[in-house]
TORZA-793257 format. One record per residue: x, y, z of N, C-alpha, C in turn. Coordinates in steps of 0.001 Angstrom, whole numbers, plus 500000, padded with zeros to 6 digits. Layout:
N
XYZXYZXYZ
...
! end
This chain:
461
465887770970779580464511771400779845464529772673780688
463641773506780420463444775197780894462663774938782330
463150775056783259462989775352784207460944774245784369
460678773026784356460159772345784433459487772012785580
458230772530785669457618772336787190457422770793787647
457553770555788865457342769344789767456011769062789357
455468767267788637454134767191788820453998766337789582
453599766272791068452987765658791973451805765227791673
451466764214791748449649763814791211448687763988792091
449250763197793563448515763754794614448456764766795113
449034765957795074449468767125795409448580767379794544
448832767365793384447926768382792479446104768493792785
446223766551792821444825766629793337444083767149794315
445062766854795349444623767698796894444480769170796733
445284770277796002444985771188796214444463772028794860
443379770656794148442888771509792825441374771788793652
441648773274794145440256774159794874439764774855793323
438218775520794174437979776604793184439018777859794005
439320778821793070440393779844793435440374781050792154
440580781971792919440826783280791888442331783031791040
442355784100789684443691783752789049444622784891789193
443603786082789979444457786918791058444988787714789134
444558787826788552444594789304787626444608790395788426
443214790803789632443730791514790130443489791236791528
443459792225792784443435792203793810442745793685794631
441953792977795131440217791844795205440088791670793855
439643790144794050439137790215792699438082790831792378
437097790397790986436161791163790866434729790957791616
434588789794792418433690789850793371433473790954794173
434386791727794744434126792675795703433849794313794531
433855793854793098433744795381792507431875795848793344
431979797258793589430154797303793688429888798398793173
428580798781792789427700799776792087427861800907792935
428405801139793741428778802145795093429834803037794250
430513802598793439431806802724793278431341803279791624
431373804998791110430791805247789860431577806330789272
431079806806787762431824807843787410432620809053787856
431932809164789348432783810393789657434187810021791005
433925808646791228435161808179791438436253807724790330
435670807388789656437011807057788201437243808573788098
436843809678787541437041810352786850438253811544788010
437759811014789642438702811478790473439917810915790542
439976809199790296441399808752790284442217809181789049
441631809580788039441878809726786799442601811035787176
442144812157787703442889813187787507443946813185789243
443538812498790139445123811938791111446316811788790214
445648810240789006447235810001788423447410810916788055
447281811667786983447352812848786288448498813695787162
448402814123788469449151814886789326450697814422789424
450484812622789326451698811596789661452483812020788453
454041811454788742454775811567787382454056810732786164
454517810742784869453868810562784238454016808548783512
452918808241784362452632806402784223452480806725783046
453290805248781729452411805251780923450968804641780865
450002804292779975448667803991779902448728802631779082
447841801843779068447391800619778900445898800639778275
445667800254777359444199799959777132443624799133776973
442967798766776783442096797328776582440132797777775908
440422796903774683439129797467773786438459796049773610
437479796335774432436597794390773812435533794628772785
435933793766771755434949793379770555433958792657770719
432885792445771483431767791220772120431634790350770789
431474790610769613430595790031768628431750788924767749
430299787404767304431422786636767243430385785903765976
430937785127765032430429785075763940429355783665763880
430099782599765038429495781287765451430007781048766568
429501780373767325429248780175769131430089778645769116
431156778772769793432070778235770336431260777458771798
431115776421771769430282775531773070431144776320774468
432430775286774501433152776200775578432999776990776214
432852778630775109433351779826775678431913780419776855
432874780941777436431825781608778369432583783275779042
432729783571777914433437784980777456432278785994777454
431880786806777837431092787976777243431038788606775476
430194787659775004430187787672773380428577788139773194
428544788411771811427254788049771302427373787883769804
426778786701769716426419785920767877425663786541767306
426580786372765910425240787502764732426212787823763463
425664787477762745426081787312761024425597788988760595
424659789867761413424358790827761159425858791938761301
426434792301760362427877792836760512427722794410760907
426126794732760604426229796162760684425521796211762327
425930795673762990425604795879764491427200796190765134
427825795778764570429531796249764286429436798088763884
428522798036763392429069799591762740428595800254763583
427434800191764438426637800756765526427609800723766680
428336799669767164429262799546768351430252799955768072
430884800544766884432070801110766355431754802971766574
430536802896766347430225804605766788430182805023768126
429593804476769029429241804342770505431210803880771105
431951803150770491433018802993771105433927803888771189
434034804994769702434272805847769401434273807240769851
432902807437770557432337808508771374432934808120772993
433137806547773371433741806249774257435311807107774744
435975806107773591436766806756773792437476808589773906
436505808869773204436602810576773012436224810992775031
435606810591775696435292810882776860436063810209777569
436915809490777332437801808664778292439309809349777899
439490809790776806440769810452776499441019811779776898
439433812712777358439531813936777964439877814139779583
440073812491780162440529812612781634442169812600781796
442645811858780557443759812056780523445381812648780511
445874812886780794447274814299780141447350813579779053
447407814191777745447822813661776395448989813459776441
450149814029777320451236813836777204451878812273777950
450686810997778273451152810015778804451113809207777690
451933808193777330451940807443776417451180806144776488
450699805366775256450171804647775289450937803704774947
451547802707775961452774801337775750452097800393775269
450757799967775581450198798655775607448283798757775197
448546798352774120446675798165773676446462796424773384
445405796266773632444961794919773464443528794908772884
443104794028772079442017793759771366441352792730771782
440470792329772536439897790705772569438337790791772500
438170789843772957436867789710772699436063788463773866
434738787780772578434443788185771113435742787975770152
435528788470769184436498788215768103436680789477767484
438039790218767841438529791229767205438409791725765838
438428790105765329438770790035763436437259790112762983
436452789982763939434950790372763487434845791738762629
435851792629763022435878793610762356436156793581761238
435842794428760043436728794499759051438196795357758850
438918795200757950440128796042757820439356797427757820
439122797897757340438703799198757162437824799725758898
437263798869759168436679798945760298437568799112761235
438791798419761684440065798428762214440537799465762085
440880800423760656441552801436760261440920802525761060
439599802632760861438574803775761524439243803553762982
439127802658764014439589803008765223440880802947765612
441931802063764685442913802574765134443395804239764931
442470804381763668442770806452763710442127807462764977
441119806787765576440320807304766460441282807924767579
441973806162767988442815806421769262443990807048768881
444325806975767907445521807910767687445682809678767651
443905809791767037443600811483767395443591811373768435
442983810997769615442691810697771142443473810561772031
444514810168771802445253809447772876447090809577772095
447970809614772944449644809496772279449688808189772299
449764807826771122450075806081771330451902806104770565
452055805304771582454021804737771403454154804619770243
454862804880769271455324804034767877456651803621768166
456567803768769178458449802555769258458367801219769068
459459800674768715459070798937768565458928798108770012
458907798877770849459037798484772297457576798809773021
456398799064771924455017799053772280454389797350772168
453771797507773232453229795911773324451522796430772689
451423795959770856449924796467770646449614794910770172
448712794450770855448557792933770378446885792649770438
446580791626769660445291791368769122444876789842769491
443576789730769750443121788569769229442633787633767934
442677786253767594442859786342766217441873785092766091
440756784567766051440175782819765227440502783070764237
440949782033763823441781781684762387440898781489761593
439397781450761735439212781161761081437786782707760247
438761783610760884438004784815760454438835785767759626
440122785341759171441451786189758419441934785453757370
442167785917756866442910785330755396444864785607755705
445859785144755697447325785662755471447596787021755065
446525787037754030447058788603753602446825789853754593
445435789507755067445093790495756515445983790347757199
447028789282757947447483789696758829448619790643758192
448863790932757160449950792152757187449566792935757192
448307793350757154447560794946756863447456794929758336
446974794167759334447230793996760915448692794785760934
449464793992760776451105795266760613450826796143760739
450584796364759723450979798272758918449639799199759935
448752798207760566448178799527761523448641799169762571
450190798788762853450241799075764114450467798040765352
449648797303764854449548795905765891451318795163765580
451775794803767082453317794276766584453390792967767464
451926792129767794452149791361768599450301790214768397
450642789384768071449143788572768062449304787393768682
447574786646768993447174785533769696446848784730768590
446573783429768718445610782862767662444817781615768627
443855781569768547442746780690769510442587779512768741
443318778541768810444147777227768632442798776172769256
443339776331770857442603775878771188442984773794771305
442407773403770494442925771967769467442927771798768607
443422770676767562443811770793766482442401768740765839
442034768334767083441427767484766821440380767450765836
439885766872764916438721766921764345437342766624764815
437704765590765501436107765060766944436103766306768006
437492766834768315437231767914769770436595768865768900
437136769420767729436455770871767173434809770645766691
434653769437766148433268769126765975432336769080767468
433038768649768544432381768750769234432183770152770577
433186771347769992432420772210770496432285773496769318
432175772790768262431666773749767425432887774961766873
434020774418766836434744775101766069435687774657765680
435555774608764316436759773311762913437481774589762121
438511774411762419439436774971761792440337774136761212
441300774202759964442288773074759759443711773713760518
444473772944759862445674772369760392446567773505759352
446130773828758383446606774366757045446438775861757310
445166775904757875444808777462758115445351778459759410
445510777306760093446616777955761211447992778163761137
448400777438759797450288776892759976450515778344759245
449578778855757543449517780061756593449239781160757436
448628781419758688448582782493759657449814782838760135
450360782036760786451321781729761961452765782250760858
452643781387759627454066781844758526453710783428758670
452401783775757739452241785178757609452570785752758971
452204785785759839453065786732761005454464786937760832
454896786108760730456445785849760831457477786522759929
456451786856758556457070787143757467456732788967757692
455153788967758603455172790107758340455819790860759951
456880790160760451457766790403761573457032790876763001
456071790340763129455644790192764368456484789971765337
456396791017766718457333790534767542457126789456768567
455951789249768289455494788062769208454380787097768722
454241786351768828453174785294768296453135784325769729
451600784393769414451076783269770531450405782496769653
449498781498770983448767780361770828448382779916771904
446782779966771885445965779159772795445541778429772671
445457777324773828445325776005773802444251775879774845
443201774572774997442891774442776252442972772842776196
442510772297777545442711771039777372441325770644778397
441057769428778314439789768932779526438221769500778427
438623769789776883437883769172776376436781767939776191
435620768493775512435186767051775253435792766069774181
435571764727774008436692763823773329438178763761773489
438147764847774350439926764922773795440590763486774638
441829763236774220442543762113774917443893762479774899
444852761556775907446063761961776232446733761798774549
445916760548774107446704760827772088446432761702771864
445265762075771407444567762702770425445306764626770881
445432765067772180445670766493772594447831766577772408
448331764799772724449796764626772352449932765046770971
448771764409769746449122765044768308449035766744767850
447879767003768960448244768828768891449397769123768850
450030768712770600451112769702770651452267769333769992
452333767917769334453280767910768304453119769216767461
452054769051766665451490770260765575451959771856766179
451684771980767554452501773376768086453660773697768110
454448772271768708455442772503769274456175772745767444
455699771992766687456719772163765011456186773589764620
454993774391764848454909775834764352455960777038765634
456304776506766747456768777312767729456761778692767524
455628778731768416455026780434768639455536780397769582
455921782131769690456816782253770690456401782212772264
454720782397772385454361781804773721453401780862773243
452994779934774707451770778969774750450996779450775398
449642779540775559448810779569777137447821778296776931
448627777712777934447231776179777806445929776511778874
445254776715778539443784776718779425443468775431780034
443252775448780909442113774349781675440677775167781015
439576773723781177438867774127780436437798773717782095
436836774912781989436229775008783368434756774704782673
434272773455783040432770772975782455431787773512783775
431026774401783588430090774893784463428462775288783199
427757773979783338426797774336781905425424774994782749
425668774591784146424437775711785150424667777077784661
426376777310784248426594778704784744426120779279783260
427043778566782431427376778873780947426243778532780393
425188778942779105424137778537777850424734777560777494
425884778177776645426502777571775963426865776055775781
427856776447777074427595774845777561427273773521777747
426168774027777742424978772945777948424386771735776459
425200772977775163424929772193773926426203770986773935
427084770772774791427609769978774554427334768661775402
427784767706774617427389766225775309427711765420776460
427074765518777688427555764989778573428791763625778713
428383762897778064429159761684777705430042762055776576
430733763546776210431952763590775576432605763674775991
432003764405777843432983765115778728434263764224779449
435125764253779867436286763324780172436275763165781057
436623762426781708436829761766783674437526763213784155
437746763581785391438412764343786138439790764316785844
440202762841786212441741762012786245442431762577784805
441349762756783371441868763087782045442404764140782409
441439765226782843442188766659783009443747767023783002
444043766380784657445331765897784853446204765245784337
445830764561783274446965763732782847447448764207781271
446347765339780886446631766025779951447530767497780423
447395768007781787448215768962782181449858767892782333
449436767198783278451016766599783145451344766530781509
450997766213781269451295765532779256451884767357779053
451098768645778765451290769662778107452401769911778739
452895769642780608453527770428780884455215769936780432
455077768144780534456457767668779766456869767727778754
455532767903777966456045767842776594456570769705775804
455581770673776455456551772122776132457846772317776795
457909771468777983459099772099779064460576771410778126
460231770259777749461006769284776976461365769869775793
460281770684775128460789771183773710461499772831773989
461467773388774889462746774441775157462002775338775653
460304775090776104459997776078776228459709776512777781
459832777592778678459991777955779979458895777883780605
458862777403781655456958777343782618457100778870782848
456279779916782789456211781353783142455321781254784550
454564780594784578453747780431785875451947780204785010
451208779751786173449539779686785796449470778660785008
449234779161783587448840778335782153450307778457781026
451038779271781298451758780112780337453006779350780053
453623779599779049455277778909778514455470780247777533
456589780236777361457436781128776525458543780256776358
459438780660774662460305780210774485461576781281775243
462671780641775268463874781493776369464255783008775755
463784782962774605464703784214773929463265785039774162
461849784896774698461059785768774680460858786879775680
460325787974775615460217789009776552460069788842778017
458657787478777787458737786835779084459329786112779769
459744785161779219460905784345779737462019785112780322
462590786421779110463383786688780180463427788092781602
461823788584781128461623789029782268461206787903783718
460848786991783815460986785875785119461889785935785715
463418786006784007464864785889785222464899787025785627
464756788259785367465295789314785817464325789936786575
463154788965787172462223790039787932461948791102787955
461577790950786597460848791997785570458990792211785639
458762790506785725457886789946785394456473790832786100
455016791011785443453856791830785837452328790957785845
451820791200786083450166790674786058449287791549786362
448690791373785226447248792622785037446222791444784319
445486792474784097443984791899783301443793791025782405
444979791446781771445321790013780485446229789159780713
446670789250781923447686787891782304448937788593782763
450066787502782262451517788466782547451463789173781573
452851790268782198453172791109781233454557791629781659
455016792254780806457027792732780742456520794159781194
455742794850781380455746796482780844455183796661782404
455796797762782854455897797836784817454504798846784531
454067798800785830452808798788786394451851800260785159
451338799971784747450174800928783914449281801135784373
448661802561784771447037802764784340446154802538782879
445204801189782939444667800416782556443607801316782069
443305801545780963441651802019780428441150800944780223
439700800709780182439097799421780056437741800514779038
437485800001777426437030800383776475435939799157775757
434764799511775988433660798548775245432751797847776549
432146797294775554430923796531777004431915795590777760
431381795638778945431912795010779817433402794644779874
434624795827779844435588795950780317436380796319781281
437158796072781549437891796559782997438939797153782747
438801798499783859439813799187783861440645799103785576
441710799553784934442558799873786788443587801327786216
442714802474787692443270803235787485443346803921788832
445102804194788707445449804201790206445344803086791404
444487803568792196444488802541793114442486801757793212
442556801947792094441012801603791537440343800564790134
439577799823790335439225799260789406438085799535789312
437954799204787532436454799684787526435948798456785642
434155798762786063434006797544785045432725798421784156
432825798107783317431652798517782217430329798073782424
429514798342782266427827797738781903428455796873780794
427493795479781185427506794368780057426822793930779122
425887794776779032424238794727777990424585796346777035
424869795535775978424995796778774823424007797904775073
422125797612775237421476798608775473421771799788776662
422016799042777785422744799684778933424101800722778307
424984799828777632426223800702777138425666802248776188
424706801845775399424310802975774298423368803614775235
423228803384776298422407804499776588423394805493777679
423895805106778491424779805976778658425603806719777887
426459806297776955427087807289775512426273807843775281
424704807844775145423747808781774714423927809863775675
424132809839776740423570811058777877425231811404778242
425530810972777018428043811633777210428176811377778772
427806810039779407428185809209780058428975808057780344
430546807945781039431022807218781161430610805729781430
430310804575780657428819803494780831430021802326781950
430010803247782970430333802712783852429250801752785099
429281800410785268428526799470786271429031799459787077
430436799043787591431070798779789232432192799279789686
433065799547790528433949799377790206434663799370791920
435705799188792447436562799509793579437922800329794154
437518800861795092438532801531795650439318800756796731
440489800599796529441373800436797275441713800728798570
441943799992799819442494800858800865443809800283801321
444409800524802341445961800223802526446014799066802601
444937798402803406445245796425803880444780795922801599
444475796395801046444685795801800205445944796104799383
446338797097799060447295797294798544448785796317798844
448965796235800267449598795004800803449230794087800161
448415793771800743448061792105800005447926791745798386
447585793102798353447976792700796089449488792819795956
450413793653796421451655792812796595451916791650796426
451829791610798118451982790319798447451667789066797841
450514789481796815450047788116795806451053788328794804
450820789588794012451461789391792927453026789313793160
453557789454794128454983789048794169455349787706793924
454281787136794664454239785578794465454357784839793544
453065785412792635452872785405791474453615785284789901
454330785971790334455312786375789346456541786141789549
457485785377790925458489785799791215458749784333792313
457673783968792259457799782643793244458176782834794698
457944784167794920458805784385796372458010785316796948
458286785679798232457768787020798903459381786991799713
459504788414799236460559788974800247460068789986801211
460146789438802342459529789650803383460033790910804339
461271791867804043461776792563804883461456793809803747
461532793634802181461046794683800971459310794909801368
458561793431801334457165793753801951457026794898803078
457838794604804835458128795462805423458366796732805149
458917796865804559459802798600804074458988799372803204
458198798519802831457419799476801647455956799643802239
455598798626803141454295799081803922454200799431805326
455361799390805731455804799643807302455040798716808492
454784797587807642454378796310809076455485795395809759
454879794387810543455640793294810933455144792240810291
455665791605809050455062790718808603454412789423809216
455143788934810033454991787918811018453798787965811757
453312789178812166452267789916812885451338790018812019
451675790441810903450434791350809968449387789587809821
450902788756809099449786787768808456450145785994809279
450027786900810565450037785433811390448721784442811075
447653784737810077446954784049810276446964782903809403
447740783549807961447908783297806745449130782000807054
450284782229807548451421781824807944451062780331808624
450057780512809457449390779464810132448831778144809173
447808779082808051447424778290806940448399777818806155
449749778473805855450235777644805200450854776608805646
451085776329806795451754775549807349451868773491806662
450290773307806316450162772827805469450799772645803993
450837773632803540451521773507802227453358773485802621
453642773994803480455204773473803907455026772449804141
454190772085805189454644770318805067454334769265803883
453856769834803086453285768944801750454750769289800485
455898770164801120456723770869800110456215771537799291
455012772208798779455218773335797867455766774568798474
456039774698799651457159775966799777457938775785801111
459179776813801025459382777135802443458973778375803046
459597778706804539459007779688805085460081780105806376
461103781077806052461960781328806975461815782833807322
462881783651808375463021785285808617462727785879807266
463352785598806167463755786381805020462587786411803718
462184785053803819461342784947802403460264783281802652
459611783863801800458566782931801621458493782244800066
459094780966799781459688780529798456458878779605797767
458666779507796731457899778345796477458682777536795636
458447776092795940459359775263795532458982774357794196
459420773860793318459444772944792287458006772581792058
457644771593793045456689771024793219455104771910793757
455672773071794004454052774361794262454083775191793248
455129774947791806455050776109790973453226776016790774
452545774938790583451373774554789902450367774940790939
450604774671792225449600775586792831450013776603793550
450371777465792985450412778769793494449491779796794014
448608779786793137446540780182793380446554779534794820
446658778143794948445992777997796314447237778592797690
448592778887797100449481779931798154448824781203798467
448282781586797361448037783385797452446912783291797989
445743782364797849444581782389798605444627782735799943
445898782076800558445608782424802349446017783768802810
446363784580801676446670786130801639445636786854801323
444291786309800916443056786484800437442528787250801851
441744788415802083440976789087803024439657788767802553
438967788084801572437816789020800882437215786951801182
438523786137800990438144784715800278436871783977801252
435588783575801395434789782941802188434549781628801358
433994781246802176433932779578801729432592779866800585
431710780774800445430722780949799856431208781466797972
432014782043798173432659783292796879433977781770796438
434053780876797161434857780424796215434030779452795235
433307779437795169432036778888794339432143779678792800
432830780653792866432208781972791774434092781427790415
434758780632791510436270780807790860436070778878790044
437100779249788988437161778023788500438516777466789001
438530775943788956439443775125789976441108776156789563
441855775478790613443159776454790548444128775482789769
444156774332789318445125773868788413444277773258787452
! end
């Protein structure tokens, strides 16, 4: 078994808080309207000065063909396809103003597609923007570009995914999810068993370098059987990563939500006993805990960036590819650039009206100062690496660690005595049994965290 996290039951329970998942640092609570185009467009030309980072993009598709109960994604439903062709022009003009801050001479390592549903598009629709960004922007054609997509299976035929190939894309998701017939009926999305296995071959054949699969669990109906016969069904297609979701029921927060049936929903105790269940049963079939939600099989990028502390976290989770300036492209996306994040307007009308006035349709975004930059370290070291090395922290920000975060050190004191970590001169480790809460380690490194804003995070395991 691959490196198999400790499941403590009481442990888990005690420290399942609400908590950030620390993508980035501050999270996006602290982005504000203070923070606008002519600060992006200043960090934009800082990097520019720096040697040359490569670039990262990220393009969200909002539009989705039928409403998934669950999701509480920034989407919008509509069989109307030519509202696609309208957000394909406006994204277009986007990007043309976001590629003029750039040096053309930085490469583009990493694009991502999500949504919404990517495949909402058509092929031809696809073709139009992958040509866009390619006039626009240097995008990598090495096989060592991470260009990956989102995929419902139940919006592609096999044959699309090779025309996915040939423009480019060398890496896909597929939103799995479950494989139950009562769970998909009951949040509104039935896919078979047949239509995922003919996807998953077609990748394979058409040499994808990576294949995923998302899962969530804490469904309605689901049961420790009924979610065990999934991951049989996964574990025999073995994509080369997993991401199991916890599934965060908030129907105050979410519409959506709310169409589903109170009495489908599962005890608390299910939650848990379906994370224990996912986590023995992938760790058992060869595949590596990466940290959070995530598994990879050993021969994958990720897996073996963990050993070699390689390992990254950005916007879309981990990642192999060292630190990028992030474009963030479409309604309500996020970018990080430099020592800045920044977020889109989330109301299409809002978005088209700025592109109207050749305005960056920028809503929030943040600037960085030194006490954060530390502390996003300091998380994501954690994060990714299970450790803080505490004398590299020193050297690279010129504190006394001991001093800086005597307050933090204090708080954890708790979690040492519960064993999810130790805490000596040299390093701060997390042990077997804290791989799973790690969120609630990095929290006490949190400047921003109040008892009020953790209301806004969904639980940490």
């Amino acid at each position: 078994m691959e490196h198999m996290p400790s499941f403590n039951r009481a442990l888990v329970e005690k420290y399942d808080r609400p908590g950030p998942r620390y993508t980035s640092y501050p999270t996006a609570p602290q982005f504000h309207t203070a923070f606008a185009a002519d600060n992006y467009i200043q960090a934009a030309q800082t990097s520019n000065q720096h040697a040359a980072k490569p670039l990262s993009i990220y393009i969200h598709i909002p539009f989705c063909q039928s409403l998934c109960y669950y999701c509480a994604c920034n989407k919008i439903i509509t069989q109307k396809t030519s509202r696609a062709v309208e957000y394909l022009e406006y994204l277009k003009k986007e990007i043309q103003l976001q590629a003029k801050l750039f040096d053309k001479k930085r490469s583009v390592t990493q694009l991502h597609l999500g949504g919404g549903t990517p495949t909402y598009l058509t092929q031809e629709q696809l073709t139009d923007l992958m040509d866009t960004l390619h006039s626009a922007f240097n995008l990598d054609t090495s096989e060592q570009r991470q260009f990956s997509l989102e995929v419902d299976p139940r919006t592609i035929t096999p044959t699309q995914i090779q025309q996915l190939r040939d423009l480019g894309f060398n890496r896909i998701s597929f939103g799995v999810q479950d494989f139950d017939p009562d769970v998909q009926k009951a949040v509104n999305r039935i896919q078979s068993d047949e239509q995922v296995e003919a996807l998953m071959t077609a990748a394979r054949a058409a040499q994808f370098r990576s294949i995923s699969v998302d899962l969530i669990y804490g469904l309605p109906l689901q049961t420790v059987t009924s979610f065990n016969t999934t991951l049989d069904k996964i574990i025999a297609l073995r994509p080369d990563r997993i991401a199991a979701y916890s599934y965060a029921h908030l129907p105050k927060l979410v519409r959506a939500q709310r169409l589903i049936r109170p009495e489908d929903m599962p005890p608390p105790e299910r939650k848990l006993e379906l994370l224990e269940l996912t986590i023995r049963r992938l760790c058992s079939a060869g595949y590596v805990y990466i940290g959070m939600d995530h598994f990879a099989l050993p021969e994958d990028e990720l897996a073996q960036a963990r050993i070699n502390d390689t390992l990254q976290r950005n916007f879309q989770g981990y990642s192999t590819h060292a630190d990028c300036d992030l474009i963030g492209l479409g309604v309500s996306s996020i970018g990080k650039v430099g020592d800045t994040y920044s977020q889109n307007v989330k109301e299409l009308s809002q978005y088209y009206a700025y592109l109207n006035k050749d305005q960056l349709p920028l809503h929030r975004g943040y600037q960085l100062n030194a006490d954060d930059r530390l502390r996003r370290d300091v998380i994501s070291t954690l994060m990714c690496h299970n450790r803080i090395d505490i004398a590299t922290i020193e050297q690279q920000h010129g504190i006394n660690f001991n001093e800086y975060f005597a307050d933090a050190l204090v708080q954890l004191q708790e979690q040492v005595a519960d064993g999810l970590l130790t805490i000596n001169d040299e390093a701060i480790v997390l042990l077997d049994q804290g791989n799973l809460m790690m969120r609630s380690v990095a929290m006490a490194f949190d400047a921003y965290l109040g008892a009020k804003q953790r209301g806004e995070f969904s639980r940490t395991v």
